[in-house]
N, C-alpha and C positions, 0 to 999 in steps of 0.2 A: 160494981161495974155494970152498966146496962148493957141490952145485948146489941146495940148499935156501936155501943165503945169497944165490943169484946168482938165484933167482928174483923175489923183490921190484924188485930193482933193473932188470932188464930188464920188469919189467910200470911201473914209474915212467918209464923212457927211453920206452918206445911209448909212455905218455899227454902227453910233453912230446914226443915228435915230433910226436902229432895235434895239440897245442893251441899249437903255437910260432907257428903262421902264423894264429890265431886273432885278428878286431880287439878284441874284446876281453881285457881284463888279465888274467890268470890267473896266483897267487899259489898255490905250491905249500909244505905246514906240515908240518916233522915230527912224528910221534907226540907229542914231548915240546916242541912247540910253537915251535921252530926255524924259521926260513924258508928251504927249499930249492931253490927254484929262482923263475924267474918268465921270462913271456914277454916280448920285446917291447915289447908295445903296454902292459903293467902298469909296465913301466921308463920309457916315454916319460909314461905318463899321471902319476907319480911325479917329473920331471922328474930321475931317475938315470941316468945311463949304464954302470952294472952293481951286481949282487945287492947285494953291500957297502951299499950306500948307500942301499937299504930298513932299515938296520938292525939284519938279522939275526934277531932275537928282534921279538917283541910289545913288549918294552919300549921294546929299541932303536927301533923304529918310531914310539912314542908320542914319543921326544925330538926325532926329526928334522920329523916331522907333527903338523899339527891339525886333527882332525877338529869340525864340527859339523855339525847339524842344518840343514834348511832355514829354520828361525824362525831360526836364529843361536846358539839353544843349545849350549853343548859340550857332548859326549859324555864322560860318565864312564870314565875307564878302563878298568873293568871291562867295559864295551858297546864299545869298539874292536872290529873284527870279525875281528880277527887275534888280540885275547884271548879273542873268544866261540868263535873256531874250538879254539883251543889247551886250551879245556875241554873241547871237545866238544859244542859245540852251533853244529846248523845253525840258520839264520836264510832270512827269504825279506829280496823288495828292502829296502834301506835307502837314501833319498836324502839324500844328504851332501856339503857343502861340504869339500875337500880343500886344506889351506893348506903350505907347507912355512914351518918358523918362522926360517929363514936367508934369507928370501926375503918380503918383506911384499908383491911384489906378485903373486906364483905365487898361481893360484886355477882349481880345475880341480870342475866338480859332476859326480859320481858318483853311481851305482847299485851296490851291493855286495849280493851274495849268497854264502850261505857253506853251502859240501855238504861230507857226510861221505861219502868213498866207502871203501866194504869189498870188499880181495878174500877169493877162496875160500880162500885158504892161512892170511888172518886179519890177512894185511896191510890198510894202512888209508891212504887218502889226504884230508888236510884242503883244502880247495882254496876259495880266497877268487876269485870273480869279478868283475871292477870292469868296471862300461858308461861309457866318457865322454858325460857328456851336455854338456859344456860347452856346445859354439854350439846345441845346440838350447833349453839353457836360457836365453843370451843372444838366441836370436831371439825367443822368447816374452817375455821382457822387454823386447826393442825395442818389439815387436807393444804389448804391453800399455801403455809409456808412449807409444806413438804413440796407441793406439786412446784412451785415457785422454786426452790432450794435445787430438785433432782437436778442432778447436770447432765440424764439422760433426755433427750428433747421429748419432746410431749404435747398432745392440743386434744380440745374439750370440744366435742360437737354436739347440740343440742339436736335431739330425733326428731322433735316436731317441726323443724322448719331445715333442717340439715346443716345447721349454720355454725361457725366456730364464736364460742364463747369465752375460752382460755385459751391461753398460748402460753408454754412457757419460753424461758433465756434459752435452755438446749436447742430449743427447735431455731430461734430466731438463728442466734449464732453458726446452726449448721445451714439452713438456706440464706441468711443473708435477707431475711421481711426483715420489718418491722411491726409493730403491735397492732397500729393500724390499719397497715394492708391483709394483714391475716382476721381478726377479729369483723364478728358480722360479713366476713365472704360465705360464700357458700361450698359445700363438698365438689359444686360442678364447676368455679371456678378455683378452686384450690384442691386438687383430685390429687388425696395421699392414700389411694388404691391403685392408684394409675401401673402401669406392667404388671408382666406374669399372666402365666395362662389362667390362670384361676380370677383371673379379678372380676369377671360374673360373679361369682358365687362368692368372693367377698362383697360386692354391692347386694348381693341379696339378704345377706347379715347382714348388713347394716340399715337395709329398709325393716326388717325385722326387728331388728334390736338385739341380735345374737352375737355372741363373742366372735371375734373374726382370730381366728390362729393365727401365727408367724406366718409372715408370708414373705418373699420378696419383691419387692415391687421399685417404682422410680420416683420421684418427688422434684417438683420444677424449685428452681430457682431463681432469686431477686432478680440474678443479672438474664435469666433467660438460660441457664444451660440446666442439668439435670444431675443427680445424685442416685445412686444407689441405695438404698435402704434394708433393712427386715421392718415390718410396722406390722404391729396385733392390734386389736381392737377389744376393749372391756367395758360391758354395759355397766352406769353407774348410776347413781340419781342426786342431782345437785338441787337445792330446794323445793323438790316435791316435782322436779323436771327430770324424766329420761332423758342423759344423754349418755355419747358416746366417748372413749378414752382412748385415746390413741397414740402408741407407744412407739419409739424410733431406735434401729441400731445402725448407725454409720457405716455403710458397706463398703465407703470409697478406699480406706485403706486396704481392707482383704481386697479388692478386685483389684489393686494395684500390684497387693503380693504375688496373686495369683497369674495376672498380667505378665510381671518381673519371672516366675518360675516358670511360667511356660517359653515365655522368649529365650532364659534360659537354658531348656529343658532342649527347646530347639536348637541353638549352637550347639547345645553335647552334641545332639546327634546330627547334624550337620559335620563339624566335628572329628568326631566318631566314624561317620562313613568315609570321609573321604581322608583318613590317618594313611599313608600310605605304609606304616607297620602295621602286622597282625594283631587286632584288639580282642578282646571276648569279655561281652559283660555277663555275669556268674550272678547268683545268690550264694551270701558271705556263708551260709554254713553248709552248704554241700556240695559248693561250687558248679555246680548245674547251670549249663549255660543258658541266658537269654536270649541274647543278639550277640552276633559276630560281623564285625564289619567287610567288605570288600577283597579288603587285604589278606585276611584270616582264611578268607573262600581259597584265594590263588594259592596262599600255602600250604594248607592244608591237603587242597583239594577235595572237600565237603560242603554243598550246600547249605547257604544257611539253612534253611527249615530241618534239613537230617539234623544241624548241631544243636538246634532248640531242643534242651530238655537232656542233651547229653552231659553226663560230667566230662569236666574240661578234662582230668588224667585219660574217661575214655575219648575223646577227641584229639589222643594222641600224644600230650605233652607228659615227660616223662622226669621225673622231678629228682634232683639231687639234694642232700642234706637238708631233709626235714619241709623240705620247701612245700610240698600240699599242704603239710599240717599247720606251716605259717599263714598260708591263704587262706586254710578255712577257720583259724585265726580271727581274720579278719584287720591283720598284720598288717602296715607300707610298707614294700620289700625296692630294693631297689640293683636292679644288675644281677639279679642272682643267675648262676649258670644253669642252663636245665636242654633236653631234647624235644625236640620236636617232630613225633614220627608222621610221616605222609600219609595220603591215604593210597599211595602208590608202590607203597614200604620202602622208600627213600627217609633221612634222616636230617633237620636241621638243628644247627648249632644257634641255640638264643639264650639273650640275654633277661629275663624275665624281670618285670617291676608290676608292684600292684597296688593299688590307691582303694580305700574304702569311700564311697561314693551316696548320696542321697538323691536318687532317682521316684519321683512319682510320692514323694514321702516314705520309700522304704530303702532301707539299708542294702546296698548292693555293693562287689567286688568288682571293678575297674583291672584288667590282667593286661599288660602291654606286652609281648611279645617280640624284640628287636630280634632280627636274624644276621648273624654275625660267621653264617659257614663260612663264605667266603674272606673273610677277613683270617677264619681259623683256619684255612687251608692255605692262605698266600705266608700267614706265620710257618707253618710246618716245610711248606717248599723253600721259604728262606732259609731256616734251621739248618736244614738238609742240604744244601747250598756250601751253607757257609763247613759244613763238616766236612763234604767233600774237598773242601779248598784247603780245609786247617790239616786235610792226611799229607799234602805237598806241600810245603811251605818254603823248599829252596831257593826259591826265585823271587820271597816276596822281602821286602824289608821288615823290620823289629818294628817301626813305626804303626805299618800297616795290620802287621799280624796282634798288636796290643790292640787296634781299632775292630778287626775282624771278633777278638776274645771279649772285648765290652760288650758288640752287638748278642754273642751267645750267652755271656753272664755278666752284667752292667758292673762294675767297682763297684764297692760305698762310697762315699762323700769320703772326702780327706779332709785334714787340715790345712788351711791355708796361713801359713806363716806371715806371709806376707799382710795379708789381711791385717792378725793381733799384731803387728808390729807397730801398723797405724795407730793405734792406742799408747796412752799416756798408761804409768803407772796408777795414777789415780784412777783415771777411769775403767782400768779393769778390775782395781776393787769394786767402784760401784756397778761395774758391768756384775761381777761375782752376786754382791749384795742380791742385786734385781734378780739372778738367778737362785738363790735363797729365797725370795717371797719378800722383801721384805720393800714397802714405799718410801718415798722421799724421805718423810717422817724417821724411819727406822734406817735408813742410811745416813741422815746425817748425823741423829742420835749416834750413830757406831761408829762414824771419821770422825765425830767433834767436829762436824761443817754446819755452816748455815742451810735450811732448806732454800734457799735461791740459788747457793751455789751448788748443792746439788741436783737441781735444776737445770741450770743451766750445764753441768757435764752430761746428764742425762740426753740436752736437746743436740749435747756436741757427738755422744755415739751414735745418734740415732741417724746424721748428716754421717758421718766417717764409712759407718756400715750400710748405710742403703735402706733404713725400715724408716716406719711412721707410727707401732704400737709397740708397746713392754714386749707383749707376746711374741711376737716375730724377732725382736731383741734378744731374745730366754734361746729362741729356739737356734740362731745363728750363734749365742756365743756356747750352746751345749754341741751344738754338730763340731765345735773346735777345742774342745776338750773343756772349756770353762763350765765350772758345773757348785763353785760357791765362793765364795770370798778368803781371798789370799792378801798378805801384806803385802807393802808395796815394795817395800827392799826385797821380798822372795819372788815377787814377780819380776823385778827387773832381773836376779840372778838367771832367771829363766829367758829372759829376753835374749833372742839370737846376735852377735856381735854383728 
């Protein structure tokens, strides 16, 4: 080999010693568009384990690969970048899906570039460079059908121009854009900082590029009205671009709840003040009063402010059978008898009821207070009345004085004869039955009747006696001594002539 022949080749071996340990592929072309050499990382990203099996030639190449496009277009032969080299033409990137056709599931995305390098002698190096983009182009399609997917609303603002480049469905769907009117606007006409005192200094994050915290802020709307939101901001980098990330929580339902409890909150006390019974709202375990309405003032005779913070026993109510321990409980009592001392040492007679209650989100004791002296003292002058009347009784009739004895001690219920007489035999077996538990089912099983017909006796006591359910039925034929099922020849023995 002369040393003009030996020159080429030792200027090719130093550019494949610098480019062997290179991560990227590098694919060396002879003049007559041969493939001579490759490194490495062009063999792995090829899935070959030596030169051979790139195929040698551009053509060769074409039958073992397939190249397309990112749309999924195939590339024409003649655009392969190992036939554009072998003409002599450089190219810049190309992004291209790399498939091998022995292999349906081999799929590797590439960047290819292709230089003509000239040395001084006139020699000439064709040289294909291939970048694997593979997992960076799999994580941006992760990123993309995650961000896509979230059904928390969401939008992508690019830093260098401030302009929105994604959008997801959550966002669309809560404002009511569309893809169009949001994408390419800018932060100043789509402003998702807008409210709260702070939104200086969330726009200064985001001239910065700084995470912007939870905030809450307002968000305009398709049709022109406004939303409540929380929105945070996280710096991210979409193909070698800072941008901005911006995350949405729907506020319009909390600010409704919160809305709803307060207008709530305010008829209690609305309420509450103007109850013309004495009230006291308490904390359920010590009973320590909060607030004391109006009415509570008059009777008691104690300021509100003195009864804040007093226990309700010392503000005077004086409790029968167990009754404080039911309240701090945190029990619904209803009527219970209890006192009431003044703050003048006078004494009222009330009827106590008490509701556990959810005020301001804490558990509180609702104490209603009914006073009922006056109803106990007009009972006791009646009493006392009618005794004085009942020591002389000569002058009154036996009619009168039976009516004077009810008022002091009521009768029980009797039985009305007349009443069970209205009934058929039959039907006070199954009056009996239904007083035993038992349904249509189980009563006619036990008369041998059809359940229609005993249906229909059941619809005919229920018209005789005056009710409308079993229950009220049970309890009318037990107040008259019927208490389960009797035959019918012994019930009529019993029937009055």
């Amino acid at each position: 080999m002369t040393a003009k022949a030996a020159a080429p080749h030792a200027h090719r071996q130093h550019l494949q010693d610098i480019i062997a340990g290179l991560n990227e592929g590098i694919i060396l072309l002879e003049s007559n568009g041969a493939i001579a050499w490759a490194n490495d990382s062009a063999l792995a990203l090829h899935g070959a384990g030596k030169l051979e099996e790139l195929g040698e030639t551009p053509a060769g190449y074409r039958k073992r690969y397939t190249l397309t496009y990112r749309n999924h277009h195939r590339l024409p032969a003649r655009q392969y970048p190992l036939d554009r080299l072998a003409a002599g033409q450089a190219f810049e990137e190309l992004m291209l899906d790399l498939r091998r056709k022995d292999d349906e599931e081999f799929l590797r995305n590439v960047c290819a570039r292709g230089l003509n390098l000239e040395n001084g002698d006139g020699a000439g190096f064709r040289v294909l460079i291939l970048h694997d983009q593979t997992e960076q182009i799999n994580a941006e399609e992760r990123f993309e059908r995650t961000f896509n997917a979230n059904p928390a609303p969401a939008l992508i603002c690019r830093l260098a121009d401030l302009r929105y480049v994604k959008v997801n469905q959550g966002f669309l769907e809560m404002t009511g854009h569309t893809r169009d009117t949001v994408l390419g606007k800018s932060t100043y006409e789509l402003d998702v900082l807008d409210g709260g005192e702070d939104k200086e200094a969330a726009v200064a994050r985001l001239d910065e590029g700084r995470t912007i915290p939870q905030r809450e802020g307002v968000v305009k709307l398709a049709d022109g009205g406004e939303k409540f939101v929380i929105v945070a901001g996280q710096p991210i980098d979409m193909n070698g671009e800072p941008c901005m990330l911006f995350t949405f929580i729907d506020l319009e339902a909390r600010k409704r709840t919160e809305l709803a409890l307060r207008e709530s909150e305010e008829r209690f006390s609305k309420a509450f003040r103007l109850a013309p019974v004495p009230m006291a709202l308490c904390e359920a375990d010590d009973l320590s009063v909060l607030d004391v309405n109006d009415a509570c003032v008059a009777a008691t005779g104690v300021p509100a402010e003195k009864s804040v913070g007093q226990a309700l026993t010392e503000l005077g109510l004086q409790s029968y059978d167990g009754l404080a321990a039911s309240l701090r409980g945190g029990e619904s009592l209803r009527n219970r008898e209890a006192a009431l001392l003044t703050h003048d040492g006078g004494q009222l007679d009330c009827l106590v009821s008490a509701e556990p209650v959810m005020i301001g989100g804490q558990r509180r004791l609702l104490v209603v207070m009914h006073d009922i002296t006056e109803r106990k003292r007009s009972e006791t002058e009646l009493l006392t009345a009618i005794e004085a009347v009942m020591q002389d009784t000569s002058w009154f009739s036996r009619g009168i004085i039976e009516k004077l004895a009810q008022l002091r001690q009521p009768a029980p219920a009797t039985r009305d004869v007349a009443e069970l007489a209205q009934l058929t035999s039959r039907e006070r077996e199954v009056l009996g039955l239904m007083c035993q538990g038992h349904d249509d089912d189980g009563i006619a099983k036990t008369l041998k009747l059809s359940r229609n017909t005993v249906r229909n006796h059941v619809a005919t006591i229920y018209s005789k006696i005056g009710v409308h359910r079993r229950s009220a039925a049970i309890v009318w034929a037990r107040d008259r001594g019927i208490t389960g099922h009797e035959s019918a020849r012994k019930a009529d023995r019993r029937r009055p002539e």
